[in-house]
Structures are given as C-alpha cells and as structure tokens.
C-alpha positions as CSV (number, residue, x, y, z in Angstrom):
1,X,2.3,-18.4,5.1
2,X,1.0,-15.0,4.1
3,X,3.7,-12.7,2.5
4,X,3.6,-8.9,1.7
5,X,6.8,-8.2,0.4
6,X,6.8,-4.0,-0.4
7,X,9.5,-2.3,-2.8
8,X,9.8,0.7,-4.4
9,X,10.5,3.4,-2.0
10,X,13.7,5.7,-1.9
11,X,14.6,9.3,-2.0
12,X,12.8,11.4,-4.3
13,X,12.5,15.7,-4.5
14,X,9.4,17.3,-3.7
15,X,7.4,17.7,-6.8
16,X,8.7,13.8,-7.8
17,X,6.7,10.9,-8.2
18,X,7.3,7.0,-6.7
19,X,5.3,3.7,-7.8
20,X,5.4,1.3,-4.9
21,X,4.8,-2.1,-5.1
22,X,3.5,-5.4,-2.9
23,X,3.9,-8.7,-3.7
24,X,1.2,-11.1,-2.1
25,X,0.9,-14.4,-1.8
26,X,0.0,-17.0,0.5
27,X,-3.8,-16.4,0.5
28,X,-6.7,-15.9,-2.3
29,X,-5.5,-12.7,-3.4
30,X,-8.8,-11.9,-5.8
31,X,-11.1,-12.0,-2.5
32,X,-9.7,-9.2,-0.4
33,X,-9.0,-5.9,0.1
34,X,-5.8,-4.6,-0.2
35,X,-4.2,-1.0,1.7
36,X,-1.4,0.7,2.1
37,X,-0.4,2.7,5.2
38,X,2.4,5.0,6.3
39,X,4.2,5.3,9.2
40,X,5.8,8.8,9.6
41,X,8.2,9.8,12.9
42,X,6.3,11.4,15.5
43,X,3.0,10.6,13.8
44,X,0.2,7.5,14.3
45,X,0.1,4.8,11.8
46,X,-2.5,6.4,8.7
47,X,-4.2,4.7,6.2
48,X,-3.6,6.1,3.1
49,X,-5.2,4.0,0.6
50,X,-7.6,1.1,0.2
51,X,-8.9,-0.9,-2.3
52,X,-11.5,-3.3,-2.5
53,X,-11.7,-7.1,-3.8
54,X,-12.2,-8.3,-7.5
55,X,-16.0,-9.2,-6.3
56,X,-16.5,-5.9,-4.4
57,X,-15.5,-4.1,-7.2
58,X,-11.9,-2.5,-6.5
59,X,-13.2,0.2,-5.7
60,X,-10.8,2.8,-3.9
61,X,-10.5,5.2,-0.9
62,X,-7.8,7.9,0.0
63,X,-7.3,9.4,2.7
64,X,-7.9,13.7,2.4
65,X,-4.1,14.3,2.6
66,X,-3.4,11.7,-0.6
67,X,-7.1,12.6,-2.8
68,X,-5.9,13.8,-6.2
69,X,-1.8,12.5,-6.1
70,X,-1.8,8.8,-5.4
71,X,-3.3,6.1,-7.0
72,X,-3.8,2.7,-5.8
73,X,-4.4,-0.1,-8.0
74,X,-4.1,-4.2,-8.0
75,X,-3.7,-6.4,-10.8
76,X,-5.6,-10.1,-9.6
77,X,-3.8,-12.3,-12.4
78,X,-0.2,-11.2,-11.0
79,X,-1.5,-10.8,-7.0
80,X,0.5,-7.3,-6.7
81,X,-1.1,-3.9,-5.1
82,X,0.7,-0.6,-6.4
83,X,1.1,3.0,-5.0
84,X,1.3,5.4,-7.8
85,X,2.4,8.5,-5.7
86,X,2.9,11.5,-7.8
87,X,3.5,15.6,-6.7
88,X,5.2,14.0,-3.5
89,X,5.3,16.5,-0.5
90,X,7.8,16.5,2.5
91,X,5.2,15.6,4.2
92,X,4.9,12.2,2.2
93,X,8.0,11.2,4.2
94,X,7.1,7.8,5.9
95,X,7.8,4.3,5.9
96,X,4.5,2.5,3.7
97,X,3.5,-0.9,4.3
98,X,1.5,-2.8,2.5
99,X,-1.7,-4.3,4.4
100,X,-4.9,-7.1,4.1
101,X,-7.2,-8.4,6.7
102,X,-7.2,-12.2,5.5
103,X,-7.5,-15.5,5.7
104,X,-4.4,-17.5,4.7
105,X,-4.7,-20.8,3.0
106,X,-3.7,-22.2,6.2
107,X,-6.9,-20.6,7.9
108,X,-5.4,-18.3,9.7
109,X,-7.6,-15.0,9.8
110,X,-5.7,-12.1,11.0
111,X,-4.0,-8.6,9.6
112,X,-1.1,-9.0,7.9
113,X,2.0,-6.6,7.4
114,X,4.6,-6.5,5.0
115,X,8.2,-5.1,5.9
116,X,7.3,-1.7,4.8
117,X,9.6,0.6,2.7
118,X,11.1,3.8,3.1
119,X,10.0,7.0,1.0
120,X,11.8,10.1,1.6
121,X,10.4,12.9,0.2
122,X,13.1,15.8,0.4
123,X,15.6,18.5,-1.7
C-alpha cells in the first residue's frame, strides 16, 4: 500500500528554520507530483507547496504566504519530498502533511495522506 510517512516538525522561534521530510513508497514515485499542505486551527486545509514529476520537470509552486521562505524539493533515487521552511512566522503554526494524487502499484488511484507533523512556530 501507499505510505507517506512525514517527520521533521517541532517547536522552533520565529525567525527559525525547519526541513520536513516524507518518505514515499508504495507507488512509482518518479511519475507524480508531490505537495505539502498545512492544517492550522481555525483555518481550511492550504496547499502550500507542489512539485511536479521527474518527466514534468519538478517544477514548483507556492502558495503567496510561503513565496520567498520555503522550498520544496524531491530526490527520485531515494523517493523522499522535503520542506525547507526558513524565516518561520507564527503564522507558520500548522500541522503539514505530505500529499500525491496516485496510483498505487496495486491500482488503486486516489489522494493519499500521510500522518502529518506538527510545526510550532512560537517564542
């Protein structure tokens, strides 16, 4: 089965900086794309990062509130998706999950979720 398995998060000041991490596995990693969303209390699940397939390029998005402090990247030979977050904010303060619209090597096509992890962003 499909398996996003997120680390990384934990307290950190305003001003600090965080890498997250997903593990993937479970389907052809190379072929899709890979985000990360956050989940903050009181607030609608956002999409905060996206990046593209090996054959689409890896190219990346952001979402406005992110542009210019994280950076997501992928490396295909080791099938992990990272969140560099740097000049976190308070308002960074949300649980991220990891995130691909996929089709397993089982066949099953669907979104799939990891666990998410926690990133507190506060003095």
């Amino acid at each position: 089965q499909v398996q996003l398995v997120e680390s990384g998060g934990g307290l950190v000041q305003p001003g600090g900086s965080l890498r997250l991490s997903c593990a993937a596995s479970g389907f052809t990693f190379n072929n899709y794309a890979m985000r990360w969303y956050r989940q903050a209390p009181g607030k609608e699940r956002e999409l905060v990062a996206a990046i593209t397939s090996a054959g689409a390029g890896g190219s990346t998005n952001y979402a406005d509130s992110v542009k210019g402090r994280f950076t997501i990247s992928r490396d295909n030979f080791k099938n992990m998706v990272y969140l560099q977050m740097n000049s976190l904010k308070p308002e960074d303060t949300a649980v991220y999950l990891c995130n691909t619209f996929a089709t397993s090597f089982r066949g099953v096509q669907r979104n799939y979720w990891g666990q998410g992890t926690q990133v507190t962003v506060s003095s």
